[in-house]
C-alpha positions as CSV (number, residue, x, y, z in Angstrom):
1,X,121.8,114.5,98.7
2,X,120.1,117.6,100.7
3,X,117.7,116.1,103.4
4,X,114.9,118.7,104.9
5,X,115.1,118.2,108.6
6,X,112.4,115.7,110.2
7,X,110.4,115.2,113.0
8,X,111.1,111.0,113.1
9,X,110.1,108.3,115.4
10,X,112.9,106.5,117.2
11,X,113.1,102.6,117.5
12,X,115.0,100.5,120.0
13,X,115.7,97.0,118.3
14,X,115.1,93.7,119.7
15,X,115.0,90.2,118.2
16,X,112.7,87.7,119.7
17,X,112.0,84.2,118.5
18,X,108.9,82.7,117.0
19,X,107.1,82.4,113.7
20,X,104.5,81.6,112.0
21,X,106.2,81.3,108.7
22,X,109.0,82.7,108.6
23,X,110.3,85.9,107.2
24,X,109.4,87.9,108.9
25,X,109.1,87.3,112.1
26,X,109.6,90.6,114.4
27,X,112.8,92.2,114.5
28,X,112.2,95.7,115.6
29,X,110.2,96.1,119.6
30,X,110.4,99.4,120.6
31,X,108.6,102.9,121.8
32,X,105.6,103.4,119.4
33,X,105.8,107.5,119.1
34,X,102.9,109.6,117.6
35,X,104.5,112.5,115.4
36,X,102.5,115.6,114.6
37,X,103.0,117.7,111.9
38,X,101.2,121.0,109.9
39,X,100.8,120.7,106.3
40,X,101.8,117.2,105.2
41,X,103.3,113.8,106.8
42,X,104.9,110.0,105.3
43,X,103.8,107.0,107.4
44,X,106.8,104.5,105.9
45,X,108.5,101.4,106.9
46,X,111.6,102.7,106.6
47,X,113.3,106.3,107.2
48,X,115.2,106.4,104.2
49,X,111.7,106.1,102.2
50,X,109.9,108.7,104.7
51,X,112.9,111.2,104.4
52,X,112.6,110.6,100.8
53,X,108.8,110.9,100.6
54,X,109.2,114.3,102.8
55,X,111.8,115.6,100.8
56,X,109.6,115.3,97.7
57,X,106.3,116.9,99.9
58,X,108.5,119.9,100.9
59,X,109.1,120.7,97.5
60,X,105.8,120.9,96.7
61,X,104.9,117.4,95.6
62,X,101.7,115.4,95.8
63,X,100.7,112.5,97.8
64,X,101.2,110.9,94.1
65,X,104.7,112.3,93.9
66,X,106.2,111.4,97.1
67,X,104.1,107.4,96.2
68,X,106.8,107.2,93.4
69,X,109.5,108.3,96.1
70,X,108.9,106.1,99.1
71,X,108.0,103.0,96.8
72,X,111.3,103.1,94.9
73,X,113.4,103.9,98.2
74,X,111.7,100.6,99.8
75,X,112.2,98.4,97.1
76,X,115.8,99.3,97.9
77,X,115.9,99.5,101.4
78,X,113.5,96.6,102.4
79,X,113.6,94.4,99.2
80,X,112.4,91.5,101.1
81,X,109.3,93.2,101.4
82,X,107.8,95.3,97.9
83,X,109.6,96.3,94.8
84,X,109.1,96.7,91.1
85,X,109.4,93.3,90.7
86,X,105.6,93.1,92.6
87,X,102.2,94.6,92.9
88,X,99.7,96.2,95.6
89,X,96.6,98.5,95.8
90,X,96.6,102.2,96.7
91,X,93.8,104.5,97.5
92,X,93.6,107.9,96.3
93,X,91.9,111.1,97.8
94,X,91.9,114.1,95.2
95,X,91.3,116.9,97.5
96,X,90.6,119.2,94.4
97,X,88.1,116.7,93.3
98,X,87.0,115.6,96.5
99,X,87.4,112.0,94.9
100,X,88.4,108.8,96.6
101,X,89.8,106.1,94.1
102,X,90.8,102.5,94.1
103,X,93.7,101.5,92.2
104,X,94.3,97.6,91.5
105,X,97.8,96.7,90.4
106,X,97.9,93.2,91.6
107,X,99.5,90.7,89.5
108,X,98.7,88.4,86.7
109,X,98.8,84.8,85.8
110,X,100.5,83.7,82.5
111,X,97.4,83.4,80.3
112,X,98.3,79.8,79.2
113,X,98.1,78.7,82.9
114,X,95.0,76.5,83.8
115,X,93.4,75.4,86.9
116,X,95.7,72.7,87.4
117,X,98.4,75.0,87.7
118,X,99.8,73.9,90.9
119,X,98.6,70.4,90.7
120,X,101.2,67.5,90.4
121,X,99.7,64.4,89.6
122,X,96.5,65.4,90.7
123,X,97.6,66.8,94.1
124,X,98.6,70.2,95.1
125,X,102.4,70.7,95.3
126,X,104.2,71.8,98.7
127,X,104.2,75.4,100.0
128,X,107.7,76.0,99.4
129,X,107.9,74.1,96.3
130,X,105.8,76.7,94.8
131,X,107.2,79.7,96.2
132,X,110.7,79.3,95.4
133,X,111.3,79.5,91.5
134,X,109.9,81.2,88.3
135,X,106.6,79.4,88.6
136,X,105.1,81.7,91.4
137,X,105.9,85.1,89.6
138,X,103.1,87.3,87.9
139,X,103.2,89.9,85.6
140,X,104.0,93.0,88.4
141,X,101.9,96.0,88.3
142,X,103.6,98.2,90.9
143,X,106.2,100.1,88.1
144,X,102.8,100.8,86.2
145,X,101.0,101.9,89.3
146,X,103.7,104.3,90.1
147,X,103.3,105.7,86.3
148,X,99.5,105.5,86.4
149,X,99.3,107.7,89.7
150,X,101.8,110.4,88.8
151,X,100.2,111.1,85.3
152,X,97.0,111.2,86.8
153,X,97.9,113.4,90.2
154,X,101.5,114.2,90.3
155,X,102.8,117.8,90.4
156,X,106.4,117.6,90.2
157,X,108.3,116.2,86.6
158,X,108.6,112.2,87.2
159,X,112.4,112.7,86.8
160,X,112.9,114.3,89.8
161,X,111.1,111.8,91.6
162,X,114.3,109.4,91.7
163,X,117.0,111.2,92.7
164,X,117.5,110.0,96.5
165,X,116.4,105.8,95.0
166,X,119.3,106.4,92.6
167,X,122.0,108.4,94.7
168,X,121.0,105.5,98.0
169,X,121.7,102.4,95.1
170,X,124.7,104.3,93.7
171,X,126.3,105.6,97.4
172,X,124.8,102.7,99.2
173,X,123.1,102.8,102.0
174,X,123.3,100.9,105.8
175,X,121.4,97.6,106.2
176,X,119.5,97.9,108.8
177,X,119.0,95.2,111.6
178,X,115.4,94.2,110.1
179,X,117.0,93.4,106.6
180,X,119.8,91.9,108.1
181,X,118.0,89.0,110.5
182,X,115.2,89.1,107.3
183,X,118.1,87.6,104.9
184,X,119.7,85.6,107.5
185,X,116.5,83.6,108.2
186,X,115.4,83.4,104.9
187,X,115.7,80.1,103.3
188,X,117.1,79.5,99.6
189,X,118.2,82.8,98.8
190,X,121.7,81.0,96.9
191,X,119.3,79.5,94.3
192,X,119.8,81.9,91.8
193,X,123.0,83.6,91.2
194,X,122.2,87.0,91.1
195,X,119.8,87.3,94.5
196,X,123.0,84.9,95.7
197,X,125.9,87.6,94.9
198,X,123.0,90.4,96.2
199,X,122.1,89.1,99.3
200,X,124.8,86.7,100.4
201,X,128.4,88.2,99.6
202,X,131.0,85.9,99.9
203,X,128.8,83.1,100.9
204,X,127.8,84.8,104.1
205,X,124.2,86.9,105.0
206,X,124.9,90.7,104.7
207,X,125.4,92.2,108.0
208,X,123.5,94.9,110.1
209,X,125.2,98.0,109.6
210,X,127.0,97.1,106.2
211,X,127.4,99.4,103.2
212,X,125.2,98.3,100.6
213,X,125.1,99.6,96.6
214,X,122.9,97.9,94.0
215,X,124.2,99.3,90.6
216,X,121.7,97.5,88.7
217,X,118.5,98.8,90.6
218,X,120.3,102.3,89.9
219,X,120.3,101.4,86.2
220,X,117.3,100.0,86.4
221,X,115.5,103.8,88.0
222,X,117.7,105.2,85.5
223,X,116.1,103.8,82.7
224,X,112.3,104.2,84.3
225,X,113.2,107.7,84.7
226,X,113.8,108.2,81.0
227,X,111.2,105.7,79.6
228,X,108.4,105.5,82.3
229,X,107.3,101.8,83.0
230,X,107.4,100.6,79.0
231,X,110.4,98.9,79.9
232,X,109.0,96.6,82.2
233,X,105.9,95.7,80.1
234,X,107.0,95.9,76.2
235,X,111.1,96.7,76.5
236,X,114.2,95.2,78.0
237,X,113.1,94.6,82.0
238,X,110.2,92.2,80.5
239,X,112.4,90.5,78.5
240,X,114.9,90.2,81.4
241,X,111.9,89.0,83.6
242,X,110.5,86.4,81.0
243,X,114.0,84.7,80.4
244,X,114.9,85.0,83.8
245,X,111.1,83.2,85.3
246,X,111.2,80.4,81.6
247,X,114.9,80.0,82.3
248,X,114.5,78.3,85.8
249,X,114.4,74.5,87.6
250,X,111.0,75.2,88.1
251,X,110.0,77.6,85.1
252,X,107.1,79.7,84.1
253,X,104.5,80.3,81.8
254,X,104.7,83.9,81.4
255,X,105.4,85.3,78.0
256,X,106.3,89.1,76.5
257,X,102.2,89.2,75.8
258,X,101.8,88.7,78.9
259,X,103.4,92.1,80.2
260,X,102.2,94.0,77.3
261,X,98.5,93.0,77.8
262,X,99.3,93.9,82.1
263,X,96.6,97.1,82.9
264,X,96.3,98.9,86.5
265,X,92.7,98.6,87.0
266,X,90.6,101.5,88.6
267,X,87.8,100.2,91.0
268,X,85.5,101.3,93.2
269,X,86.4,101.5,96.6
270,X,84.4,99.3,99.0
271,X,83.1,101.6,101.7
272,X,80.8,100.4,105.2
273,X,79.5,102.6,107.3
274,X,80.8,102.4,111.0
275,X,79.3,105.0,113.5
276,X,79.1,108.0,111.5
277,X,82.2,107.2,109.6
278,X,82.8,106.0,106.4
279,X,85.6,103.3,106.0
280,X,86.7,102.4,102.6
281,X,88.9,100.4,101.2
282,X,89.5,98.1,98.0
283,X,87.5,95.6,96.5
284,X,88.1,92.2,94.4
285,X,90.8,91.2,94.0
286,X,91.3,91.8,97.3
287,X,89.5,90.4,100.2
288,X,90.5,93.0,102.4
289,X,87.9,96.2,101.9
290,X,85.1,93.5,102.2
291,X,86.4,91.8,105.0
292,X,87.2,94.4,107.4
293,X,84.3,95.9,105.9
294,X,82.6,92.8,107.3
295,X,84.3,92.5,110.9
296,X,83.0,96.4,111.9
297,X,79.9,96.1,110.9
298,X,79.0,93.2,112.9
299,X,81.0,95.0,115.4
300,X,78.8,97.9,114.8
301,X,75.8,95.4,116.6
302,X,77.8,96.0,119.7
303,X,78.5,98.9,122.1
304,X,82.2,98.6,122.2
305,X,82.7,102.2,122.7
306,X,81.1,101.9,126.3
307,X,82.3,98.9,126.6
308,X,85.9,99.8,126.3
309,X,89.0,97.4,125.4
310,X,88.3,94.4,127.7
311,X,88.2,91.0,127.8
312,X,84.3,90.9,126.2
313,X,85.7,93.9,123.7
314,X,88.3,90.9,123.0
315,X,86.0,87.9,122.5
316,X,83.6,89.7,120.3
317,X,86.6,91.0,118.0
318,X,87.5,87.4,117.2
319,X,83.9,86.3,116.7
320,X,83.2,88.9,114.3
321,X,87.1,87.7,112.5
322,X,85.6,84.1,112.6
323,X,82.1,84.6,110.6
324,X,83.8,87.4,108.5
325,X,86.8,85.1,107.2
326,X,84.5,82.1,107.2
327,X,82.4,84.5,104.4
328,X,86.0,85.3,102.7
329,X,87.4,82.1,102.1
330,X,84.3,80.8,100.2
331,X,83.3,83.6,98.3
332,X,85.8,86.1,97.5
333,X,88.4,86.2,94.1
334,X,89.1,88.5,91.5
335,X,85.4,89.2,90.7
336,X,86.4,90.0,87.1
337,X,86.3,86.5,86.9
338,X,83.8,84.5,89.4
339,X,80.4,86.1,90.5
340,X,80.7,87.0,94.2
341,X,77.6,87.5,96.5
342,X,76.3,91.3,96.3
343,X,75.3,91.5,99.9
344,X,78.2,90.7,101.7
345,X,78.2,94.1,103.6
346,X,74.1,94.2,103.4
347,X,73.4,95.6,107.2
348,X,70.9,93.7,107.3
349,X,73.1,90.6,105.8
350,X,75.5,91.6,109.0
351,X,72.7,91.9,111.6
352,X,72.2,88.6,111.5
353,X,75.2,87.3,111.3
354,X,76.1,89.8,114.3
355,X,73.2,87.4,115.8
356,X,75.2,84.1,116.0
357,X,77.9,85.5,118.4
358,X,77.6,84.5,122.0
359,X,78.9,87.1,124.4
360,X,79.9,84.5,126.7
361,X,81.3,81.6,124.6
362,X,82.8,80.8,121.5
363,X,81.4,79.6,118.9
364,X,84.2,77.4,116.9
365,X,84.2,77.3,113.7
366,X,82.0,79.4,111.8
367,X,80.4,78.2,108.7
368,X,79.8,80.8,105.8
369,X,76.4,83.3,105.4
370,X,74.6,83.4,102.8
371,X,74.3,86.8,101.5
372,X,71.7,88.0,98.8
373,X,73.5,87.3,95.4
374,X,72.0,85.9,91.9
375,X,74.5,83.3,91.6
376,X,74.0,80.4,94.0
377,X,76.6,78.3,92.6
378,X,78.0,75.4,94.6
379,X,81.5,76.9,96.3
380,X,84.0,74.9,97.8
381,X,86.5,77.1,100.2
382,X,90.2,78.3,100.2
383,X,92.3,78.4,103.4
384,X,94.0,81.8,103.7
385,X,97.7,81.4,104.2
386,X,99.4,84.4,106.2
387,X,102.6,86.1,104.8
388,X,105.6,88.7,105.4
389,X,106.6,90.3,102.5
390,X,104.7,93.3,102.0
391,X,104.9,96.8,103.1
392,X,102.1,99.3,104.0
393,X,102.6,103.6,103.8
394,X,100.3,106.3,104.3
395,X,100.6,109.6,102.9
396,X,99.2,113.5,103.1
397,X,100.1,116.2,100.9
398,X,100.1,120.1,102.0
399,X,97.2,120.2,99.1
400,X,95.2,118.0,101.2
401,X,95.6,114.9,98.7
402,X,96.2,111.3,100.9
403,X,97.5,108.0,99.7
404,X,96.9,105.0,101.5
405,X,98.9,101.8,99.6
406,X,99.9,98.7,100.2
407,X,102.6,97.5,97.7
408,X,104.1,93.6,98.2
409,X,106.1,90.5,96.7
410,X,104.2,88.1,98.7
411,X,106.4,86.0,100.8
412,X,109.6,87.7,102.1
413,X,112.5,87.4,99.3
414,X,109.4,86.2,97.2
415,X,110.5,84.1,94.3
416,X,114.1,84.3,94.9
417,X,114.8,85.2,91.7
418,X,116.4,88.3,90.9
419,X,116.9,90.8,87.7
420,X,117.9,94.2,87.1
421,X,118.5,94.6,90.7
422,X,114.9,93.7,92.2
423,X,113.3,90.5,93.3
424,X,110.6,88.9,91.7
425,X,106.9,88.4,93.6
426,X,105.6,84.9,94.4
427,X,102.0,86.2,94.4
428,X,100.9,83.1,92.1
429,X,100.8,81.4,95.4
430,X,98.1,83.3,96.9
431,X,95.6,81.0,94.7
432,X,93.7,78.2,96.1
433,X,96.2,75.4,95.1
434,X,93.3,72.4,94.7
435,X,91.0,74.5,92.2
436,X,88.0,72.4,93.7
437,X,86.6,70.5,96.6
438,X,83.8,68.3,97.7
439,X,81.4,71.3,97.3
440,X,82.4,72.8,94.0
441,X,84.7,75.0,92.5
442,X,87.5,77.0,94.7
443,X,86.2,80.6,93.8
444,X,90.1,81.7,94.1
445,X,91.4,78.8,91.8
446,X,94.0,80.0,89.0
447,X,92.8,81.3,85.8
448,X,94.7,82.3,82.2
449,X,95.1,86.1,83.2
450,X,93.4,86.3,86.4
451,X,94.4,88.3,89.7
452,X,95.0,86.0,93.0
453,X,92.8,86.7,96.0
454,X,94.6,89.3,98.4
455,X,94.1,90.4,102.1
456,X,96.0,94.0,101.4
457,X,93.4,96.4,103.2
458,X,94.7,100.3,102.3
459,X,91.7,101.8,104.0
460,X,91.0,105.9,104.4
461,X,88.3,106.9,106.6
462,X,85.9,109.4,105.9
463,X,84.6,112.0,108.6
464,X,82.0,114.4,107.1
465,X,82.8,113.6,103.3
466,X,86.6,114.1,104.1
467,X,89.6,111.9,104.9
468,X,90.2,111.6,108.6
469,X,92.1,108.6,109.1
470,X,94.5,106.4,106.8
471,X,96.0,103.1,107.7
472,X,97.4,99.7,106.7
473,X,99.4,96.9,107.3
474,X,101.5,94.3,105.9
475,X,100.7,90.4,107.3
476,X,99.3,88.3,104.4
477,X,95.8,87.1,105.8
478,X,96.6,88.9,109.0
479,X,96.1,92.2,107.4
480,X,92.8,92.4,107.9
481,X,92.2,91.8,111.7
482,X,95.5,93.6,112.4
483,X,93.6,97.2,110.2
484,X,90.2,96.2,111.4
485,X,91.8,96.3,115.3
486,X,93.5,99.5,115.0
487,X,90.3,100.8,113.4
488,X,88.5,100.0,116.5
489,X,90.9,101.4,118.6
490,X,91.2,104.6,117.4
491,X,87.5,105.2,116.2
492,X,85.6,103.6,119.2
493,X,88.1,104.3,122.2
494,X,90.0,107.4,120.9
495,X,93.5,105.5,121.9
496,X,96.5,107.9,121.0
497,X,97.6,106.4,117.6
498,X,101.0,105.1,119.3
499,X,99.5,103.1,121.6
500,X,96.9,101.8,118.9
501,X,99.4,100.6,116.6
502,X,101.8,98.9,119.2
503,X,99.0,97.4,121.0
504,X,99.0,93.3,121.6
505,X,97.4,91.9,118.5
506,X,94.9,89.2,118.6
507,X,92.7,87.6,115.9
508,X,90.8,84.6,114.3
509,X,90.5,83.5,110.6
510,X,88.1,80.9,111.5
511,X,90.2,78.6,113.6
512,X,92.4,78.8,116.1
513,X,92.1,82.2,118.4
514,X,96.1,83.3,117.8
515,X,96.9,86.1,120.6
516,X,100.5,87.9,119.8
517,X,103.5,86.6,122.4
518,X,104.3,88.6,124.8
519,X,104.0,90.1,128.2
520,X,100.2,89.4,129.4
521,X,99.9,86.9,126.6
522,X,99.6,83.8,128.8
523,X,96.8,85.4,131.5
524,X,94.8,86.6,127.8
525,X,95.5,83.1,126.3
526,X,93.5,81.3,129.4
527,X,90.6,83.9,129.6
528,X,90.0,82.8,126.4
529,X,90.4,79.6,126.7
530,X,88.0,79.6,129.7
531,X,85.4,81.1,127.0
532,X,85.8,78.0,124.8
533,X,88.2,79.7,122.5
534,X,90.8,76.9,120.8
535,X,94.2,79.5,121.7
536,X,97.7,79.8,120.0
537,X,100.8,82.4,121.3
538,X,102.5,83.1,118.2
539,X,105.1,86.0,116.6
540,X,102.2,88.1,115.4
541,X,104.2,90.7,112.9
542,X,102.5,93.2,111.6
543,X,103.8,96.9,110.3
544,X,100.4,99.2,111.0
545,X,100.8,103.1,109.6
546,X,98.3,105.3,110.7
547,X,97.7,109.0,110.2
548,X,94.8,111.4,112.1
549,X,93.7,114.2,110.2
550,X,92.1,116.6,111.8
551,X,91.5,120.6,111.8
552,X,94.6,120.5,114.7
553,X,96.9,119.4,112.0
554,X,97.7,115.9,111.6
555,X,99.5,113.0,113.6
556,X,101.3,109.7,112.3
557,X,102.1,106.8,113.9
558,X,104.5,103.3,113.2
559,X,104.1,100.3,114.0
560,X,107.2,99.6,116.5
561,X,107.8,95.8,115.5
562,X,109.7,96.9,112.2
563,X,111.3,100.4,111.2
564,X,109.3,102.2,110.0
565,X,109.0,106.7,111.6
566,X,106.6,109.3,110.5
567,X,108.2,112.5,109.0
568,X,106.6,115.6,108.1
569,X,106.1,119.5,109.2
C-alpha cells in the first residue's frame, strides 16, 4: 500500500484501573497534540483509519469518500467499538450546496418484537443477560449509511474506497495496546465460535503488538465493493446475520424482511443557538442534538465566558446536565413513533429552567420541565445506561465538505456474536427494559420496527452560515456532557483544542455528580461536595475529536485516553 506522508499526533500508553462498566475503561493517557493542516484533515480513533481517510482526501476524495475509508478501517482495527455489523448518525456539510444534513442509520427491532421484549416473567431481565446473544442485535444501518453517503456526495468510484480495509485484513495489521486490554477484559467473548477463534487464539486474548489478518472481513469488503450494501440487507450477509442471531442460546426475532424493509433516514438536524453560533446536531432517535442542545442553552443564562473554567463554571455545568437529562429520560425516543414535546429547546422553555439552578448549591435531583407540546400524555422515565463501544470521527474535505459521525455496536464486543468477519451490535439494549412505570408508558419502550433511544451527538458548528467546529465522542449516555463540555471550552474560553479534549471530565445525568479519576480529582470531588453535590471518582472514558475551521486553515485534535491522531496537509 502507498501511504501520503502525515502530520499525526503521538500517544504515550498507560493503563489505569477503574470502570464504570467495563469495556472500555481507558487504556491510552497521553500528550493531547493539536495538528494543523491546509486543505483537508481526519479526526479518527485510530491511525490506520486517519492514514486511510487522508490517503483517500489526497486523492481528491470527499468527506463522503474518505467516511467509507476510515469506517471500514475501524471496523477492523477497533472492532470492539463500530463495524458493519452496527449503526450511527453522521452529519453532512455540502459545501457546494451550502447544506447541512442529518443522516439516521440507527438500528431496528425485529418487527414481531413487542413491548415485553425484555420482560421475563413480568420482570426485566439482567444487563448482561441481554447483551450477550442474538436477542440484542438490530437490523445495522452503517453498510447502508456508507452506500447512502457516497452516492449522494462521493467523488471518487466506491471501489477504490477499499483498498487499504482489504490489503490491512489480507496483510494484517498490529493490535494495538487499546484492542489488546479491550479483549482481555471483555467478558464472554468464547461464547460463539467464530468471535472465539477471532479474538481468543488458542484459548488466550490476542496480544499487543500481534499480527492480525481477518480473511473473512476481507471477503466480506470484497463483496461490498462489487455489490454495494445489497448483501447485507436482501443477499448472503443477511442471511448469514439472521441464522447466525435465530441460531443462538438466546435467539432473535429478526427475519430476512426485516433487513430488506431497513432505510437510512434523512432528518433534520437539531440546531440551538449559543452566542452567535449555531450548534447542530441530530435529532430522535437520538437524544443527543436535543440534549446538548439543552445543556448550552441553559448555559447560555450564564456568563461563563467571563467567568472562565472555575469551580462556579463547574457547578453550573452539572446543573444544567441534571435538568437537561432529567427532560431526556422522560421524553425522548424515536419520535417516528411516540409524540415528544415541541419545545424542548424553546428559549424561553430554557430560561426558566436556567431559573432553578442555584449558584451556590445543588439542587439534587432534578424533576423533568414541562415544555410546550400538544400531547400531555402520562410518561414514566427511562434510566440512561452509559457504554463503550462506539467510535466518533470528524472529517474536512479540500472542497470544503465536513462529516461529523458517530458510528457504534453499543457495548464493547457488542453481541458477541460474529459473522463474515465483523461483530454484531447489541443496540436492542438501549431500550427502556420495563416498557412502563407508575406514571405511564416508558416513551423509549421497544416497538416492532422502531429505533432505540441514543446519546450519539455528531455536532458541527456554524459561524456565519458556515461550518466552524466539528466534534464528537463515544461514551454511551456520557456523550452528551463529554461534547457539550468541549463545546464550552472551545467556544466560551477559546482553550487550544488539545487541551480542550484532554481536559478532566465531569458531569451529571441527574444523580450522582461523577468527576473523572485523576490528579486534582479528590480536591474537585470535596468542593463539590461542600456545594451539596452527591460525588463519585470514576474511569470517565471518552474519545472526543475535534476540528477548528477557520480562514487560517484548520486544526484537529484527539482525545488522548484512546488512539486516535489527526492527519491531513
Amino acid at each position: 500500500m502507498i501511504r501520503a506522508p502525515l502530520a499525526l499526533a503521538a500517544l504515550v500508553f498507560a493503563v489505569p484501573a477503574g470502570a464504570e462498566i467495563p469495556p472500555e475503561r481507558t487504556h491510552a493517557v497521553g500528550a493531547a497534540e493539536t495538528v494543523t493542516a491546509g486543505s483537508h484533515m481526519v479526526v479518527a480513533a485510530h491511525p490506520l483509519a486517519a492514514e486511510a481517510g487522508e490517503t483517500v482526501l489526497a486523492a481528491g476524495g470527499s468527506a463522503a469518500d474518505a467516511a467509507v475509508a476510515v469506517q471500514l478501517v475501524l471496523g477492523l482495527v477497533e472492532p470492539q467499538s463500530s463495524g458493519l455489523g452496527g449503526g450511527g448518525f453522521l452529519l453532512y456539510w455540502d459545501a457546494a450546496g451550502q447544506e447541512l444534513t442529518a443522516h439516521d442509520a440507527r438500528e431496528t427491532a425485529p418487527m414481531a418484537a413487542a413491548p415485553d421484549y425484555w420482560l421475563e416473567d413480568g420482570e426485566p431481565i439482567g444487563f448482561w443477560e441481554a447483551v450477550i446473544g442474538g436477542r440484542s442485535v438490530g437490523v445495522p444501518g452503517t453498510p447502508k449509511l456508507l452506500e447512502d453517503i457516497h452516492a449522494r456526495h462521493g467523488r471518487l468510484p466506491w471501489a477504490e474506497l477499499f483498498d487499504d480495509a482489504i490489503a490491512l485484513a489480507e496483510e494484517g495489521f498490529e493490535v494495538s495496546p487499546r484492542m489488546a486490554a479491550s479483549i482481555a477484559d471483555a467478558r464472554a467473548l468464547d461464547r460463539q465460535a467464530a468471535a472465539r477463534d477471532y479474538f481468543l487464539p488458542e484459548g488466550a486474548p490476542l496480544e499487543e503488538g500481534a499480527r492480525r489478518a481477518n480473511p473473512a472481513y476481507a471477503a466480506t469488503l470484497r463483496l461490498m465493493r462489487e455489490q454495494g450494501a445489497a448483501p447485507f440487507y436482501t443477499g448472503a450477509i443477511a442471511r448469514d446475520i439472521v441464522a447466525a442471531v435465530r441460531a443462538d442460546a438466546r435467539p432473535s426475532l429478526l427475519t430476512m424482511a426485516d433487513f430488506a424493509a431497513y432505510e437510512v433516514i434523512e432528518r433534520a438536524p437539531v440546531c440551538v443557538g449559543y452566542r452567535g453560533d449555531e450548534v447542530c446536531g441530530m435529532g430522535p432517535p437520538s437524544s443527543g442534538g436535543l440534549t446538548v442542545g439543552q445543556m448550552l442553552g441553559i448555559l447560555e443564562r450564564f456568563d461563563l465566558p467571563a467567568m472562565g473554567p472555575g469551580m462556579l463554571a463547574e457547578h453550573l455545568f452539572l446543573e444544567a446536565g441534571a435538568l437537561a437529562f432529567a427532560d431526556r429520560d422522560l421524553y425522548m425516543a424515536d419520535s417516528d413513533f411516540v409524540s415528544m414535546p415541541e419545545g424542548l429547546i424553546d428559549a424561553d422553555y430554557l430560561r426558566a429552567r436556567a431559573r432553578l439552578i442555584d449558584p451556590e448549591a445543588a439542587m439534587g435531583a432534578a424533576a423533568p420541565g414541562t415544555p410546550p407540546w400538544r400531547d400531555a400524555a402520562a410518561r414514566h422515565a427511562d434510566d440512561p445506561r452509559p457504554r463503550g463501544g462506539t467510535t466518533h470521527f470528524v472529517i474536512r474535505d479540500g472542497h470544503g465538505d465536513v462529516v461529523s459521525a458517530t458510528t457504534t455496536i453499543e457495548m464493547g464486543f457488542g453481541s458477541r456474536l460474529m459473522t463474515n468477519g465483523f461483530l454484531l451490535n447489541n443496540e436492542l439494549t438501549d431500550f427502556a427494559f420495563a416498557p412502563a412505570g407508575a406514571d405511564g408508558l416508558v416513551a423509549n419502550r421497544v416497538e416492532p420496527g422502531k429505533r432505540p433511544r441514543s446519546s450519539m451527538a455528531p455536532t458541527i458548528v456554524l459561524r456565519a452560515g458556515a461550518p466552524h467546529l466539528a466534534i464528537g465522542s463515544p461514551g454511551g449516555a456520557n456523550i452528551i456532557p463529554y461534547t457539550a463540555r468541549a463545546l464550552i471550552a472551545i467556544l466560551d474560553w477559546d482553550m487550544p483544542l488539545d487541551e480542550a479534549v484532554a481536559r478532566p471530565h465531569l458531569l451529571n445525568r441527574n444523580g450522582p455528580s461523577f468527576v473523572e479519576e485523576g490528579p486534582g480529582a479528590a480536591e474537585m470531588a470535596a468542593e463539590l461536595a461542600a456545594m451539596g453535590h452527591e460525588v463519585e471518582v470514576r474511569d470517565l472514558n471518552s474519545g472526543l475529536h475535534v476540528m477548528r475551521i477557520s480562514g487560517d486553515g484548520l486544526e484537529g485534535a484527539a482525545d488522548p485516553r484512546r488512539e486516535g491522531i489527526a492527519a491531513g496537509r
